[in-house]
C-alpha positions in Angstrom: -73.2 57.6 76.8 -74.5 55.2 73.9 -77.3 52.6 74.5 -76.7 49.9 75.6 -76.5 46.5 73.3 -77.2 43.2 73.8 -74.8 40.3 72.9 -74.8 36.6 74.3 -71.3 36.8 76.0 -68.9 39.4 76.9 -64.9 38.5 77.0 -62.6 40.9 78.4 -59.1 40.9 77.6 -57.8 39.7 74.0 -54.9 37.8 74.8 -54.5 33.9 74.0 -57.4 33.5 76.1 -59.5 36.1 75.4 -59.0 35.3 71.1 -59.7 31.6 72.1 -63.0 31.7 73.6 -64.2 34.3 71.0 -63.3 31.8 68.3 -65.3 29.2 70.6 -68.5 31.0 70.8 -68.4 32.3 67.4 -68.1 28.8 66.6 -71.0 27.8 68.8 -73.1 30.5 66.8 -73.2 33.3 69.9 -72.9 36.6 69.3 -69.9 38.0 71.1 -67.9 41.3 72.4 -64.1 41.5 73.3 -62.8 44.8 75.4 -59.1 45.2 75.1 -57.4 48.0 76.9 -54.4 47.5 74.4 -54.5 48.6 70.5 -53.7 45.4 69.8 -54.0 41.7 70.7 -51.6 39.6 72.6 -52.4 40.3 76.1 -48.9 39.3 78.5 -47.1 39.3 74.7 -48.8 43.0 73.7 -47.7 44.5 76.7 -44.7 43.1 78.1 -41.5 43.8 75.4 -38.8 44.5 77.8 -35.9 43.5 76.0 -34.5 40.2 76.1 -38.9 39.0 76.7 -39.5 35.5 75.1 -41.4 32.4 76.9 -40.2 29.6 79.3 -42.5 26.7 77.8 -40.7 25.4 74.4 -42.9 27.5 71.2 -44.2 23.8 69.7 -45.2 23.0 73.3 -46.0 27.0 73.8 -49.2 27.4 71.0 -52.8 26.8 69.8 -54.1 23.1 69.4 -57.4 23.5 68.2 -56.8 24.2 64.4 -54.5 21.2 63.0 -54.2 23.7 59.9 -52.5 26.3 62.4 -50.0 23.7 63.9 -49.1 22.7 59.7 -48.9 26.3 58.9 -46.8 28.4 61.5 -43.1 27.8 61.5 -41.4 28.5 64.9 -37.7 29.7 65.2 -36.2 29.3 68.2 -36.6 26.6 70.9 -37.7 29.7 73.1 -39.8 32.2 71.5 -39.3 35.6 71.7 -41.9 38.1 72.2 -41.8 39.6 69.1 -42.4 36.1 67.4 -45.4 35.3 69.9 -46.9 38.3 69.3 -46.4 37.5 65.4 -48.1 34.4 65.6 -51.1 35.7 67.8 -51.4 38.5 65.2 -51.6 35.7 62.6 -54.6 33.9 64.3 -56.5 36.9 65.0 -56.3 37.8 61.0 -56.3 33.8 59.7 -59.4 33.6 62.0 -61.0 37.1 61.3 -61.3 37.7 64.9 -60.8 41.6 64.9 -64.3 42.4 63.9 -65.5 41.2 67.3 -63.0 42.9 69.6 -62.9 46.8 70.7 -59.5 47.9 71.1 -58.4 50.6 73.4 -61.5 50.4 76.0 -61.4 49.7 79.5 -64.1 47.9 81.2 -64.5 49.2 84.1 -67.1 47.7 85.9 -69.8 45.0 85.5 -73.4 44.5 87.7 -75.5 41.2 87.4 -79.1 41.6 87.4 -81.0 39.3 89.0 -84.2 40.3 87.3 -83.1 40.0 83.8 -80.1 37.0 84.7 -77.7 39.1 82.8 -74.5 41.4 83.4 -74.2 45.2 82.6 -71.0 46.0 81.4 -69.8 49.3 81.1 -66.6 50.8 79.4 -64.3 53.9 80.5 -65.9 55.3 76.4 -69.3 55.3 78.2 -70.5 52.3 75.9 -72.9 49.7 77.6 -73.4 46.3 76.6 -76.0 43.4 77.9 -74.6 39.9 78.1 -75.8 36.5 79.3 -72.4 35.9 79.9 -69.3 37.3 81.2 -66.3 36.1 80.6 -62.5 37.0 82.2 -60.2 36.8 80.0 -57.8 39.1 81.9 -54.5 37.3 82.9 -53.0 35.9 86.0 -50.0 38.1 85.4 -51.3 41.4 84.0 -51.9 43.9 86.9 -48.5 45.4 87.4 -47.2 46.6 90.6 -44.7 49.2 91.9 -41.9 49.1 94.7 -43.4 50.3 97.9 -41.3 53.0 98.6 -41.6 56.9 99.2 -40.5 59.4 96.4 -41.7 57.1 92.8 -42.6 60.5 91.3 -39.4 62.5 92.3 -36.8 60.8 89.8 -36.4 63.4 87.3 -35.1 60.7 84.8 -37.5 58.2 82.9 -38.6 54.9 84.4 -39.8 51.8 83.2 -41.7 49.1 84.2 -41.1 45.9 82.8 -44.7 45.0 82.3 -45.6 48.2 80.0 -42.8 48.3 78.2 -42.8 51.4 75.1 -43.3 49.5 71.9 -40.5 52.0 70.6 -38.2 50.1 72.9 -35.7 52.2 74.9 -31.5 52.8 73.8 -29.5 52.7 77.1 -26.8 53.7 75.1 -23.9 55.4 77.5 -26.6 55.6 80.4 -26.1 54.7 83.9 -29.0 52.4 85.1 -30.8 50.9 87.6 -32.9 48.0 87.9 -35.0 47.2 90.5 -36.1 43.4 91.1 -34.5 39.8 89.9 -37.6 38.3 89.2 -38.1 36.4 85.6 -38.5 39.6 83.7 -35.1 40.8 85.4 -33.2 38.0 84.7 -34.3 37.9 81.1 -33.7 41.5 80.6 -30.4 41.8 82.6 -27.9 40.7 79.9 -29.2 42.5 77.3 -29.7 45.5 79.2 -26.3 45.4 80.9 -25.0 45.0 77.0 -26.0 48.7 76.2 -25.1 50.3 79.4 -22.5 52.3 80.9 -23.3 51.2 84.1 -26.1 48.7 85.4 -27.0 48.3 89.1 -28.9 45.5 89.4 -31.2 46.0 93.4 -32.2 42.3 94.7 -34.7 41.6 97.4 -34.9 38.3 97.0 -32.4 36.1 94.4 -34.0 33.9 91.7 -33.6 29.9 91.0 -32.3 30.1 87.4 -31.7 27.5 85.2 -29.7 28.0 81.8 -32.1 27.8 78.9 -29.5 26.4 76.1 -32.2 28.6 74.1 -31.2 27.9 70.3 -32.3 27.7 66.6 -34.9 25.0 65.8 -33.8 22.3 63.2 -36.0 21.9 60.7 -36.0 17.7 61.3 -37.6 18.4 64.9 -40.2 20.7 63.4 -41.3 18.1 61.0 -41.1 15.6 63.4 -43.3 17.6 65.8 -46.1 18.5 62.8 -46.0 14.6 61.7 -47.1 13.7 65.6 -48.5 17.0 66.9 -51.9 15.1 68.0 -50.4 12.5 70.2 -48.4 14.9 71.6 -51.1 17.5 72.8 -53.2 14.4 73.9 -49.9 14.1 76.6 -49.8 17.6 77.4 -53.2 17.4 78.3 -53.0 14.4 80.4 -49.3 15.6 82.4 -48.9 17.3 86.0 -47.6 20.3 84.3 -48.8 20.8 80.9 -45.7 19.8 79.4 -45.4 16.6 79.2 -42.1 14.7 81.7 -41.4 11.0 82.9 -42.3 11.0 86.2 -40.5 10.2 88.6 -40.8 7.2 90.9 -38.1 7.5 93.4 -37.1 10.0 96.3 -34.2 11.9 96.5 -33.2 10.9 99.9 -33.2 7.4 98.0 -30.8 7.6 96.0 -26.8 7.9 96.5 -24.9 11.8 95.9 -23.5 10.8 93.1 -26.7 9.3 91.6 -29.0 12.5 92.4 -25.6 14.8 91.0 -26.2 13.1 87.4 -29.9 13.1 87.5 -30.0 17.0 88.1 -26.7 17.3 85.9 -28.8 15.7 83.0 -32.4 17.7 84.1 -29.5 20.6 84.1 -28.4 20.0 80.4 -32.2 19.5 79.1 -32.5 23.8 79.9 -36.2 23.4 80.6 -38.6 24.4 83.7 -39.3 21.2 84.8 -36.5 19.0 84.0 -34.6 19.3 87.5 -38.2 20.0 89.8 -39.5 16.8 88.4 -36.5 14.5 89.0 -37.8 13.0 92.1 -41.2 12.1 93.9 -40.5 14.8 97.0 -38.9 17.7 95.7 -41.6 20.0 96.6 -42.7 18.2 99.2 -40.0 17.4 101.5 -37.5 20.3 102.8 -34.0 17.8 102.9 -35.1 16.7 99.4 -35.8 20.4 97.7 -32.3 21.1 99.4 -30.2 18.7 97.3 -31.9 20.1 93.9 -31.5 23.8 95.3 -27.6 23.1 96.7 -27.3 21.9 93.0 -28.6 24.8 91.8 -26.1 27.0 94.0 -23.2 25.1 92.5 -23.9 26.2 89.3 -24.6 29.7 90.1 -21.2 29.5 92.2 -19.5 28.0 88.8 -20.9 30.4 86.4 -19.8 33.5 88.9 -16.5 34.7 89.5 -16.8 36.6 91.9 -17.4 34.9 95.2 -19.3 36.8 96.9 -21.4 38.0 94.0 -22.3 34.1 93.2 -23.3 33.9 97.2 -25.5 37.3 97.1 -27.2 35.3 93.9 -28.0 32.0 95.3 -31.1 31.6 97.0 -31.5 30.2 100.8 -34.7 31.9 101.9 -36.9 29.3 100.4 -37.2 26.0 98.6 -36.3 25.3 95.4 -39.6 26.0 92.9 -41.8 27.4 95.3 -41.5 31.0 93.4 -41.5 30.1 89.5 -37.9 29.3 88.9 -36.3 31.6 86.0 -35.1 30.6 82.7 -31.9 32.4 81.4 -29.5 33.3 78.9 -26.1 34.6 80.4 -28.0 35.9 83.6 -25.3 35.1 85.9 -22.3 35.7 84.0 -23.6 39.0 83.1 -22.6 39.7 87.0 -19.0 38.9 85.7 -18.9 42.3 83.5 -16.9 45.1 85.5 -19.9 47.5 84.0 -22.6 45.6 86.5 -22.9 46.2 90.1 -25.3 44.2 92.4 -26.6 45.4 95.7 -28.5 43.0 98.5 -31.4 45.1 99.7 -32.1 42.6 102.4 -28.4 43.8 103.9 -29.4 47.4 102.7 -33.0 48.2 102.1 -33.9 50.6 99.7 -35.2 53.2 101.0 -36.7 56.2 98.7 -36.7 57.5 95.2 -34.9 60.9 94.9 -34.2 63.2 92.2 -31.0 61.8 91.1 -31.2 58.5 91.6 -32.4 55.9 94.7 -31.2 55.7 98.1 -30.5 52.6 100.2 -29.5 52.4 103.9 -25.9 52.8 102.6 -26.0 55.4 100.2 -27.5 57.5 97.5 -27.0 55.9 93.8 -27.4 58.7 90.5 -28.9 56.9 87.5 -30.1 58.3 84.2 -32.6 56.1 84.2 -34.4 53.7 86.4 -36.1 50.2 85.4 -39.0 48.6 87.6 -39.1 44.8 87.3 -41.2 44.7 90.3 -43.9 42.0 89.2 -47.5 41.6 89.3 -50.3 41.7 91.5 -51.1 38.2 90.6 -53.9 36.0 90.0 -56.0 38.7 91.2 -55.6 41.6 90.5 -57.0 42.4 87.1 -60.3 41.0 88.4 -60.4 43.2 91.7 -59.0 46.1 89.5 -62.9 45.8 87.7 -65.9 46.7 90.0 -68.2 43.2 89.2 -70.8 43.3 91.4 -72.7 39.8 91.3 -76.1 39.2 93.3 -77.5 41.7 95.8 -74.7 44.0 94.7 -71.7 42.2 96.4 -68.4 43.5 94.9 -66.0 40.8 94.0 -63.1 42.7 95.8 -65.3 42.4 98.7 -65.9 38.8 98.9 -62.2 38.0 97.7 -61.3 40.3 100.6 -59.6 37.8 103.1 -58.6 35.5 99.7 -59.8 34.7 96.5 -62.7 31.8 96.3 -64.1 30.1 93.4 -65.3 26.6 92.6 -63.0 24.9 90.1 -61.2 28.3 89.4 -63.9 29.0 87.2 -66.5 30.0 88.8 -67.9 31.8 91.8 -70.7 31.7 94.2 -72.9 34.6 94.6 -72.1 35.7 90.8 -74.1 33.6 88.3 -72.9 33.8 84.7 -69.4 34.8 85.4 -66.3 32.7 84.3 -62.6 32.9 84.8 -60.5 31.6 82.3 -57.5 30.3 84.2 -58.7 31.6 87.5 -57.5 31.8 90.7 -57.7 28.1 92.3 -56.9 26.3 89.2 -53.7 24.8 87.9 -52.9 28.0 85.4 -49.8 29.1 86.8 -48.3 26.0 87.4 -48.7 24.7 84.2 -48.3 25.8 80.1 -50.6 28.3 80.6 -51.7 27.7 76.6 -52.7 24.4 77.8 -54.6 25.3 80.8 -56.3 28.4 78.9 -57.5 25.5 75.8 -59.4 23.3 78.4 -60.9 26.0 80.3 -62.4 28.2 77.5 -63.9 24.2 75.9 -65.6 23.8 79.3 -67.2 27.2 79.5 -67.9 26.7 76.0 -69.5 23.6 76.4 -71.6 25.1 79.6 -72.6 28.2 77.7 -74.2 26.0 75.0 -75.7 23.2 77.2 -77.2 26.3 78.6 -78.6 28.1 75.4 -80.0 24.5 74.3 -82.3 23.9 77.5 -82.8 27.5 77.5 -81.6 28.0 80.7 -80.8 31.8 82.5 -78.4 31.4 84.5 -75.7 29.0 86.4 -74.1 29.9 89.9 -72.1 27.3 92.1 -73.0 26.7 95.0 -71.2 27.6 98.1 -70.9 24.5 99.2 -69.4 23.4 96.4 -67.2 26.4 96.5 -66.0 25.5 100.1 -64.9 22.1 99.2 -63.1 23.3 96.3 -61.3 26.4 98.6 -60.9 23.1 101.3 -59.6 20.7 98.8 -56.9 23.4 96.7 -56.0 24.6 100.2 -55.1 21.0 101.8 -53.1 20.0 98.5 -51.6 23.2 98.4 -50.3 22.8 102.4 -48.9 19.1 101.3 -46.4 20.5 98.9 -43.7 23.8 100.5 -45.4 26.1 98.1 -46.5 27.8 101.6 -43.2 28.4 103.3 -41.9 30.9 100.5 -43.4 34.5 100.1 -43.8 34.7 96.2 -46.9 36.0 94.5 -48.1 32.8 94.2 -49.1 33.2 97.8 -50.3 36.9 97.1 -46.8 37.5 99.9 -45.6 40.3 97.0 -48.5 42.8 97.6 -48.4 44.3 101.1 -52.1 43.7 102.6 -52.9 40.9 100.3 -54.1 37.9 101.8 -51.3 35.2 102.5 -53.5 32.5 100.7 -51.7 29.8 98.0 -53.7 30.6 94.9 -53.1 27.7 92.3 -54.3 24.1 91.9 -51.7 21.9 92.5 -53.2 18.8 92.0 -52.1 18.6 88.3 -53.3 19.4 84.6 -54.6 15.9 83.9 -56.1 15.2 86.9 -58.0 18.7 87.3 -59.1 18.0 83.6 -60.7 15.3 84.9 -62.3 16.5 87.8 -64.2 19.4 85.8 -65.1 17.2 83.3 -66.9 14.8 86.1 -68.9 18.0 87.0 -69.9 18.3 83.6 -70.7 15.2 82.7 -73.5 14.8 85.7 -75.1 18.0 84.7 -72.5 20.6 86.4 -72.5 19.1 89.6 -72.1 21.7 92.3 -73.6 24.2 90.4 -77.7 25.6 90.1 -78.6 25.9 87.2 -82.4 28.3 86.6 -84.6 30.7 85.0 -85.7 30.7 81.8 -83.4 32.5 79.1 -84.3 35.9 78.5 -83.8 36.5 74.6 -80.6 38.7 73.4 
């Protein structure tokens, strides 16, 4: 066990986030440490490189704004990028900015303990290294804590297996192999086609069918690149300002308004655009109203039900179980007509659940299936997860786990009471993952930033919200959260994915823009809802 060293700030996890605020507080002139469990940076884009893995926000939307020299510099390729090319480009910024120097690769933290003597965490590692901070920062992802099926016999497959999320940076040939693939969530349906173009055979195992929408992923012209560097500004300005992080005309009419044939051609066009948002944001009530989500998601059907030959197939695929958008719809590239190839084979657990691993293969209710190998695109314990995963024990020795053990609460997302010092970047009960996460990630790591060094110059110790400002933030997400459907579906954005997790809606839906301006409110009269105390003790 080393001695233990003092720094202002630790960060853990050096993803976008994580490199980020280290380039913030470097900037600001404190001295700070980076854990990485990975060898490398990228966080979601180091870990995830199942094949076919690229991003659902557009790459010149999908990328840093805080260097204009960056935006000049870096040449995107694709409309969509591709993991490989996002991890290219955080690799660039890490070297461009020197920020290796101030991150440990392949350590763990494991657990974290606030002093209330000293106002500052102690963080230890899985290499036995200790480190003193002022402040601790989670850098950790919303979507980083994989999860397994929950069924008996994971360990008796004598064939490999995979999980989408920790994907071998070898990659993995198919070649001749008969396959299975568990899940048709968004790293399913991105995978699937190129998966099923190596295979033998590919079973595909569905719970629960995906909302897809075609991405019309393609080259980038070099006239829309230019166009993008010569008004980059303007347009960040608008991502920060929008609902979603990506800037869309809103809407201004319901979809019960409006005639069949009116509605058709506004989802048609949203259809053509191939983006996220271009069909959820045609109307005021889509995720509001139950008759309105159902004209996008019968739209939705109908193009499944085109793009399918088979029949029955195109039914199994379409979803009914919930509303349209309340689990992140899916964008694809051939996903559905991959179910056209004679080599692919889908099978409805909900009609026949799966029931064990075996040695061969997997069983259903129906019957035994022999695979060679066996693919896990079973998702994350979300928003969460990685946080519980760490014992942080804030004031008096309260775990986090244990006060986030009926549902996560914070105050803005960023913040929670009873653990003074500690920040989330793109917590749970903030917009995150229902926006560009690159955009949400920016503003959050400028306002603990700017909190840290308001801090520092007043000499202040410490800053804990309140809990009563943290039970009027869990009050306010919880009531706009319960206006919108997000609550009648079971996705991980409810936490519904993870048996035993609290059923609790974990984003901010209020909007980008709007929460922007709510935290900045709270900074701007002296971090209202927070105490702020103590003297500094020196690093």
């Amino acid at each position: 066990m080393t001695e233990s060293r003092k720094v202002d700030a630790v960060v853990v996890g050096a993803g976008i986030a994580g490199l980020y605020q280290l380039y913030k507080l470097r900037e600001r002139g404190m001295s700070t440490r980076v854990f990485e469990t990975g060898d490398g940076v990228g966080g979601t884009w180091y870990w995830n490189r199942y094949p076919g893995a690229r991003c659902d926000v557009e790459s010149l939307s999908y990328s840093y704004s805080f260097s204009p020299e960056l935006e000049q510099e870096w040449n995107w390729t694709e409309r969509y990028p591709t993991q490989p090319e996002i991890l290219r480009y955080v690799n660039h910024v890490a070297d461009r900015f020197d920020l290796r120097k101030d991150i440990t690769f392949s350590t763990r933290v494991v657990s974290a303990v606030y002093d209330e003597s000293t106002q500052r965490w102690r963080v230890d590692t899985d290499t036995g290294e200790i480190v003193d901070a002022q402040f601790l920062i989670m850098a950790t992802g919303c979507l980083s804590r994989s999860k397994l099926p929950e069924v008996p016999g994971l360990d008796r497959f004598q064939g490999p297996t995979y999980h989408t999320g920790h994907w071998p940076h070898e990659g993995v040939d198919f070649s001749g192999m008969r396959v299975g693939i568990i899940g048709t969530g968004s790293s399913a349906v991105q995978s699937i086609p190129v998966i099923a173009e190596q295979t033998a055979d590919l079973t595909v195992f569905q719970r629960t069918p995906a909302y897809s929408i075609a991405a019309l992923n393609r080259p980038l012209e070099q006239s829309e690149i230019d166009s993008m560097k010569t008004d980059y500004r303007a347009w960040r300005e608008a991502q920060r300002t929008s609902g979603f992080g990506v800037p869309v005309e809103m809407p201004t009419q319901s979809a019960l308004e409006v005639s069949e044939e009116e509605r058709f051609a506004k989802y048609e066009s949203g259809w053509r655009k191939g983006t996220l948002v271009s069909i959820l944001a045609g109307y005021t009530d889509t995720l509001t109203n139950r008759e309105a989500n159902d004209t996008a998601a019968e739209f939705i059907r109908r193009k499944i039900r085109e793009r399918v030959n088979d029949p029955e197939v195109a039914e199994t695929l379409s979803p009914r179980s919930y509303p349209f958008g309340t689990k992140r719809p899916c964008l694809d590239t051939n996903y559905y007509e991959t179910f056209n190839k004679p080599n692919v084979h889908l099978v409805d657990l909900r009609k026949t659940p799966l029931v064990e691993l075996t040695e061969n293969g997997l069983r259903t209710s129906e019957q035994e299936y022999e695979f060679d190998a066996i693919i896990f695109a079973t998702g994350f314990d979300a928003m969460t997860g990685a946080l519980t995963a760490i014992d942080i024990r804030g004031k008096g020795g309260v775990a986090l786990r244990e006060k986030w053990a009926e549902g996560p609460r914070s105050y803005l997302g960023v913040a929670v009471a009873g653990f003074p010092n500690l920040f989330t970047i793109t917590g749970p009960s903030s917009p995150s993952v229902l926006s560009n996460m690159i955009v949400s990630i920016e503003q959050h790591v400028d306002w603990i930033t700017d909190c840290a060094a308001y801090m520092r110059e007043r000499g202040i110790g410490a800053i804990e919200a309140t809990t009563e400002a943290e039970d009027g933030w869990v009050a306010h997400v919880e009531e706009a959260g319960n206006a919108t459907l997000y609550p009648t579906a079971d996705s991980w954005y409810m936490g519904s994915n993870v048996p035993g997790k609290p059923r609790v809606f974990m984003a901010y839906i209020g909007g980008v823009g709007a929460y922007r301006q709510l935290c900045d409110e709270v900074a701007a009269k002296g971090y209202e809802g927070f105490t702020l105390k103590g003297a500094m003790t020196p690093a």
